[in-house]
Backbone as a ProteinNet text record, in pm:
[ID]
protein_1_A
[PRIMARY]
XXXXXXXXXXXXXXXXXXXXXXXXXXXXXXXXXXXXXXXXXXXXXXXXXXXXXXXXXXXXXXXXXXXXXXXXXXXXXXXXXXXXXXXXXXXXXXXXXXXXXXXXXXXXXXXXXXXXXXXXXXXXXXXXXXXXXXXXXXXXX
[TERTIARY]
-4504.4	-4545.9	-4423.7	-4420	-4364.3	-4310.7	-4138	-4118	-4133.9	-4154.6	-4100.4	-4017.3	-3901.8	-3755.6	-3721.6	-3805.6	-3807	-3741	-3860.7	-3867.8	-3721.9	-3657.6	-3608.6	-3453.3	-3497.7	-3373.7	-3355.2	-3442.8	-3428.3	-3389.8	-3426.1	-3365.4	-3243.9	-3236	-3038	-2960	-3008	-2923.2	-2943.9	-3011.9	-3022.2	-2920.8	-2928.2	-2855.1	-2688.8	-2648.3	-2472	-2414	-2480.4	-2453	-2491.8	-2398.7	-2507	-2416	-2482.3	-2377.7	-2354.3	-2257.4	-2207.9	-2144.1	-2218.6	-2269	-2176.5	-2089.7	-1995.4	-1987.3	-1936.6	-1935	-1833.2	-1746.6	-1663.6	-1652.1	-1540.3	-1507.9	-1541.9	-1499.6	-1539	-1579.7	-1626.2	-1742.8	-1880.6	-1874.5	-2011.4	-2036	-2149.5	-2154.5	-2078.9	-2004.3	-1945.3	-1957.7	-1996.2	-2086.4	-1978.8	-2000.7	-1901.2	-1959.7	-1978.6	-2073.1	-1964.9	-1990.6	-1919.8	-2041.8	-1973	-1992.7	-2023.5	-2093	-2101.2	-2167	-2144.4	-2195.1	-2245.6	-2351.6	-2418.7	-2397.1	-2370.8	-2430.7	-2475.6	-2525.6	-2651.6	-2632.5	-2608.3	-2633.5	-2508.9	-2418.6	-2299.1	-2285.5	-2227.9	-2233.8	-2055.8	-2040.9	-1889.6	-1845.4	-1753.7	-1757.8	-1588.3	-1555.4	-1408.7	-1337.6	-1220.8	-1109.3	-1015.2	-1007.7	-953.1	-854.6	-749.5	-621.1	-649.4	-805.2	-823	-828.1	-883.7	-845.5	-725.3	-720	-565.4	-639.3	-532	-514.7	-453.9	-395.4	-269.7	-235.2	-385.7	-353.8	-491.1	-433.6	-536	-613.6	-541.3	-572.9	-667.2	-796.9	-952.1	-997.8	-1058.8	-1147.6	-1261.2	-1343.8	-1439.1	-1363.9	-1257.9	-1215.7	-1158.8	-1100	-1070.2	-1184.5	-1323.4	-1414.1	-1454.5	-1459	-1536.8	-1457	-1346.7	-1240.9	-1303.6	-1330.5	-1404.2	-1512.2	-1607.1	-1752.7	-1815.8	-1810.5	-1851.4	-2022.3	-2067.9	-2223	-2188.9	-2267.2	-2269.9	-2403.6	-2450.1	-2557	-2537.5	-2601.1	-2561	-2674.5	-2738.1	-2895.4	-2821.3	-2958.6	-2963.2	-3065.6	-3086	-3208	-3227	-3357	-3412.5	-3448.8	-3446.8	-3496.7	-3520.2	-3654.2	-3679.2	-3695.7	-3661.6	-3726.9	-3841.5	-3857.8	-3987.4	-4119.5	-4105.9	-4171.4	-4148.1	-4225.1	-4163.3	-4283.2	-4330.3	-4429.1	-4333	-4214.4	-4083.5	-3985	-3999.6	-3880.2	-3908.7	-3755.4	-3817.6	-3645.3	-3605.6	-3494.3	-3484.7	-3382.3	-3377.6	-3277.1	-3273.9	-3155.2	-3118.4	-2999.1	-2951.2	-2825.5	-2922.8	-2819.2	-2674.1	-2600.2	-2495.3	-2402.2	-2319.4	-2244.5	-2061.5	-1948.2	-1845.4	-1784.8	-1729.8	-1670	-1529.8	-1453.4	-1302.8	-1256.7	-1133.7	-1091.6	-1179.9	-1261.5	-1400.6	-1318.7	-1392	-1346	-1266.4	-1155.3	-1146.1	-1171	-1268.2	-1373.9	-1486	-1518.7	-1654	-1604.6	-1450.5	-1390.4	-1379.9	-1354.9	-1302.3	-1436.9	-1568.4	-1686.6	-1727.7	-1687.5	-1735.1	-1651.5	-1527.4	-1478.8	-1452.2	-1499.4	-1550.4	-1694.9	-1810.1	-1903.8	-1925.6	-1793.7	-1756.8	-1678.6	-1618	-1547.6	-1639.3	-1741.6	-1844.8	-1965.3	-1967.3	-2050	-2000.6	-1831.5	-1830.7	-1699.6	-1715.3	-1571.1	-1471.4	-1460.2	-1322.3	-1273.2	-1333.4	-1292.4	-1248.9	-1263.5	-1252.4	-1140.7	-976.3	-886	-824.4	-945	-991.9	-888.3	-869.5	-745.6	-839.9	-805.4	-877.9	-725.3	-710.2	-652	-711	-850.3	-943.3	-1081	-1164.1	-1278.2	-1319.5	-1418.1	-1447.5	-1578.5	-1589.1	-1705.1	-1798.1	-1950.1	-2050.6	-2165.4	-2225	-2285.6	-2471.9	-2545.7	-2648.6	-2753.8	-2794.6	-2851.9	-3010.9	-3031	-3172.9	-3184	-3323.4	-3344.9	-3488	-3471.4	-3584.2	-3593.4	-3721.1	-3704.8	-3889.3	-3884.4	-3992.3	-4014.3	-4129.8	-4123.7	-4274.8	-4275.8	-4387	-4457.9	-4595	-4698.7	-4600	-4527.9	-4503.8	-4357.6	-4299.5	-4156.8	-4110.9
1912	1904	1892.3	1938.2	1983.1	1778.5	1765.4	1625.4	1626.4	1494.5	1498.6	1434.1	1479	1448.7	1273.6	1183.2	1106	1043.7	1077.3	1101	1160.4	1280.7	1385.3	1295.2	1237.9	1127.6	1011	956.7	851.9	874.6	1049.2	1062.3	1109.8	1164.1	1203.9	1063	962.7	861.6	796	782.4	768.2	760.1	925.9	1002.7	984.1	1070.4	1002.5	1171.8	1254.7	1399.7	1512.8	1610.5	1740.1	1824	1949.6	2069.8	2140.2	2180	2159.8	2296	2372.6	2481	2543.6	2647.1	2680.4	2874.5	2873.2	3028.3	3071.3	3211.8	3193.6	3360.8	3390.8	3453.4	3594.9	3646.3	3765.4	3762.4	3660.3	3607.7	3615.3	3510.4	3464.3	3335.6	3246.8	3171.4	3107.2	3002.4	2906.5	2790	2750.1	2623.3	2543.2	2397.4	2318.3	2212.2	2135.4	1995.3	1899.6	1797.5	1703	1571.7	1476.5	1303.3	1326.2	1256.9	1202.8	1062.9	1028.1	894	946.7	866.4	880.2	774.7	779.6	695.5	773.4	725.9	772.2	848.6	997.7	1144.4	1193.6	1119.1	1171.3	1197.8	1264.9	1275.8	1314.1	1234.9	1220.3	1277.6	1336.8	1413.8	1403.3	1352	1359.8	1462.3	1425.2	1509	1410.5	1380.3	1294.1	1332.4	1230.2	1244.6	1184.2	1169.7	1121.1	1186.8	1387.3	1443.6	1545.8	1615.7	1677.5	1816.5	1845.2	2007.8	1977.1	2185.8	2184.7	2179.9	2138.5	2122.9	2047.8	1984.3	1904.6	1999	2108.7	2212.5	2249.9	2261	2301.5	2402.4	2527.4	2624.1	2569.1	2467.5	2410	2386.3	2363.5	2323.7	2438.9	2537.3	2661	2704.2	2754.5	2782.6	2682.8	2605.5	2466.7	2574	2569	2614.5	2749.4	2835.1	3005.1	2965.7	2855	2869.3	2733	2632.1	2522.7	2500.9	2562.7	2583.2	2512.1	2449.6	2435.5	2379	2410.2	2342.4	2194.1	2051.9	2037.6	1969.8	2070.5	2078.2	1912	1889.8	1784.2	1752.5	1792.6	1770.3	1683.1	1651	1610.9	1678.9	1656.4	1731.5	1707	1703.6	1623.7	1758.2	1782.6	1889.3	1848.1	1734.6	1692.7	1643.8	1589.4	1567.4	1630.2	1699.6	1819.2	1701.3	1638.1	1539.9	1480.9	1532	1396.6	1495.1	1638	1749.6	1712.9	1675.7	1714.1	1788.3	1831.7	1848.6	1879.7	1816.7	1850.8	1906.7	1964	2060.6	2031.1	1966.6	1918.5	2041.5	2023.7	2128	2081.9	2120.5	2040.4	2106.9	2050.1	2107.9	2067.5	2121.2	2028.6	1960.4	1875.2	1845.2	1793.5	1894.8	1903.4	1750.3	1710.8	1566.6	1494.7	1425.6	1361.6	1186.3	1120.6	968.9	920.1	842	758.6	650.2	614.2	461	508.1	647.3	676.9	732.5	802.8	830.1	736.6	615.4	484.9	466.7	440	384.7	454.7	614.4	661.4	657.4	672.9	584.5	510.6	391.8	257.9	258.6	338.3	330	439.5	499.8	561.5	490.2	425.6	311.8	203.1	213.9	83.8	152.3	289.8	350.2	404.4	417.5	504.8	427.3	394.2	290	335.3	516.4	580.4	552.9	554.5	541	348.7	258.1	150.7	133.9	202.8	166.4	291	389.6	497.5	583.6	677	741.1	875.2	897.9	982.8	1033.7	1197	1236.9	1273.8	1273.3	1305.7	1306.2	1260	1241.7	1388.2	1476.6	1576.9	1499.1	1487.8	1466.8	1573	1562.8	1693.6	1631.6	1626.6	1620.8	1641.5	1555.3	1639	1758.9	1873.6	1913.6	1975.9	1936.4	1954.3	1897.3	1857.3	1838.1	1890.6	1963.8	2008.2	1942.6	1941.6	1906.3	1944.4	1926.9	1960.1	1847.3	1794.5	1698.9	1722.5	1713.6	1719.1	1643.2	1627.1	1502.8	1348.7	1325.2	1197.4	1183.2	1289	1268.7	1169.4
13323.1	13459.7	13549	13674.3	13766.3	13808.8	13827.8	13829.3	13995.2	14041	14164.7	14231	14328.8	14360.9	14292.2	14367	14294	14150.3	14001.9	13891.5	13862	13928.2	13833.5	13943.1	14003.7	14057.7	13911.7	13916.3	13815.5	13720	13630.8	13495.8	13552.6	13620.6	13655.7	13635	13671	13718.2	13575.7	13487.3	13388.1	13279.1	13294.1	13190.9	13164.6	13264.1	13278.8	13208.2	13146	13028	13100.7	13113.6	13171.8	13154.3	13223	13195.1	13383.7	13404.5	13514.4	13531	13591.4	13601	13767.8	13752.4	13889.7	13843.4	14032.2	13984.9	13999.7	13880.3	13912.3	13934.8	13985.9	14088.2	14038.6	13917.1	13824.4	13738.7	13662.8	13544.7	13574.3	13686.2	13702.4	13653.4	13600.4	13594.1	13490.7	13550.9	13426.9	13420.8	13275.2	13228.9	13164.7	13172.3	13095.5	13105	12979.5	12922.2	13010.5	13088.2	13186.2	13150.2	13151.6	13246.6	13374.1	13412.8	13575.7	13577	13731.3	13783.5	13939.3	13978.7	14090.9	14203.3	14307.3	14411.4	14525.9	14594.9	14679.8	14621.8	14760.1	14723.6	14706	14628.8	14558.1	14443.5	14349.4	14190.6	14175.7	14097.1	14101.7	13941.4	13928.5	13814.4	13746.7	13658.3	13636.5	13548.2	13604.4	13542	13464.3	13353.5	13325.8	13232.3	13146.8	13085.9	12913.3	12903	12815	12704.8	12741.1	12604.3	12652.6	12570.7	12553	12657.4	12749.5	12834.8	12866.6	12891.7	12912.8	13110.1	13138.3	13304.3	13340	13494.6	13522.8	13624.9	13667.4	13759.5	13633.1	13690.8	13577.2	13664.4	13549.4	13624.6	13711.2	13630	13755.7	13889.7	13899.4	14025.6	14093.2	14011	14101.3	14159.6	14108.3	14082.9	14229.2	14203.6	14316.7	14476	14465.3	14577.2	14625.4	14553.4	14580.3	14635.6	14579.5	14588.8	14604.4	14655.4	14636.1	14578.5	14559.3	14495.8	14345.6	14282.9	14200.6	14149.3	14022	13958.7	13854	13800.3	13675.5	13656.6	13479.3	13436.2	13309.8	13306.1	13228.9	13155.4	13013.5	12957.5	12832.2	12805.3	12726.8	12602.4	12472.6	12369.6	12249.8	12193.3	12038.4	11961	11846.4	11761.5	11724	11720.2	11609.8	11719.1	11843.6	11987.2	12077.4	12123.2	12225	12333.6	12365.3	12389.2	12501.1	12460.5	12527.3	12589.5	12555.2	12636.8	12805.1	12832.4	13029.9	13055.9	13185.6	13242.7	13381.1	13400.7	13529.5	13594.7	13756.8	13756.3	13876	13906.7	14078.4	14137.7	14234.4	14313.7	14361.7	14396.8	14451.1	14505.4	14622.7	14732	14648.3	14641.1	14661	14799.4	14751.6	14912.3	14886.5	14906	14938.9	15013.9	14937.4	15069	15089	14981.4	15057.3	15055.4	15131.2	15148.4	15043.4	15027.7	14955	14851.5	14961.7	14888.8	14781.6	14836.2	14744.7	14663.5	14601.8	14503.1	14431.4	14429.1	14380.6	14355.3	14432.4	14393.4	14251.2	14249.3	14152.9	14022.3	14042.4	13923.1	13863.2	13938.3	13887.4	13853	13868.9	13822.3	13659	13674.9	13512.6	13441.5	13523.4	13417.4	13338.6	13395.6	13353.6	13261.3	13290.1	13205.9	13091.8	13073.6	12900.1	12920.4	12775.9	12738.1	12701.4	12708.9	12718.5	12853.9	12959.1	13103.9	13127.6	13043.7	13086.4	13192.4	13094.3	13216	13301.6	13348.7	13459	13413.7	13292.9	13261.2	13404.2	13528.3	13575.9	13670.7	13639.4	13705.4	13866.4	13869.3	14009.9	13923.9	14040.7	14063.4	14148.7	14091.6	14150	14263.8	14327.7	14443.8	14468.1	14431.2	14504.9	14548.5	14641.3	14714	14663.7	14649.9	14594.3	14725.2	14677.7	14801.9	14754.7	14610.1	14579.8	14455.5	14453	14266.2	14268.7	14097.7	14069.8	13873.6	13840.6	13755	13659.4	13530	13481.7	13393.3	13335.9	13201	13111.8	12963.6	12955	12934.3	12956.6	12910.1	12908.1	12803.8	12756.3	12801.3	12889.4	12896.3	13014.5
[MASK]
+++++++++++++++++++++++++++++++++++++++++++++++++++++++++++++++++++++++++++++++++++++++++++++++++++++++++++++++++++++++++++++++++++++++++++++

């Protein structure tokens, strides 16, 4: 059944896992499994120093720079209970230079959510904006 903004708010904020979905300039869509943390209608997304690349300059972020659109779907899934499949899919704006404080809010609210981030190895906090949610769940999800 069809979630509503609500609901498909609560499992976003839930979750913390998704796939983070940008477009890029002669591909088309490009997907990459990311962390996030929420406040209000922010979703804060990192770049961090915790695994090995050879740059902190990331296609999501070139990508963000061409096109600020972005999607990141987030689902649910049992093989054995499909009773419990839901997902949901937030729209989202980037926002270039965004405040200070709500950079910091959000990487302190990833620092508290995954204990690789305890002491914030974060080269930047990507900032996006939420600008829709849609979401589905079934029966028991």
């Amino acid at each position: 059944m069809r979630l509503t903004a609500e609901s498909a708010r609560e499992l976003l904020v839930a979750d913390g896992h998704g796939v983070l979905c940008t477009v890029h300039p002669r591909r088309g869509v490009d997907a990459v499994p990311v962390v996030y943390a929420i406040t209000g209608e922010y979703v804060g997304i990192p770049i961090d120093t915790v695994k090995p690349k050879s740059s902190t300059n990331l296609q999501r972020e070139r990508n963000l720079r061409a096109d600020p659109r972005a999607t990141l779907l987030v689902e649910h899934w049992e093989r054995e209970d499909w009773s419990r499949l839901w997902w949901v899919r937030a729209q989202l704006r980037w926002r270039e230079g965004t405040d200070p404080a709500l950079a910091e809010e959000l990487a302190g609210l990833l620092a508290s959510s995954f204990p690789q981030y305890h002491q914030r190895p974060f080269a930047k906090v990507l900032i996006l904006q939420l600008t829709g949610l849609t979401g589905w769940a079934a029966e028991g999800g």
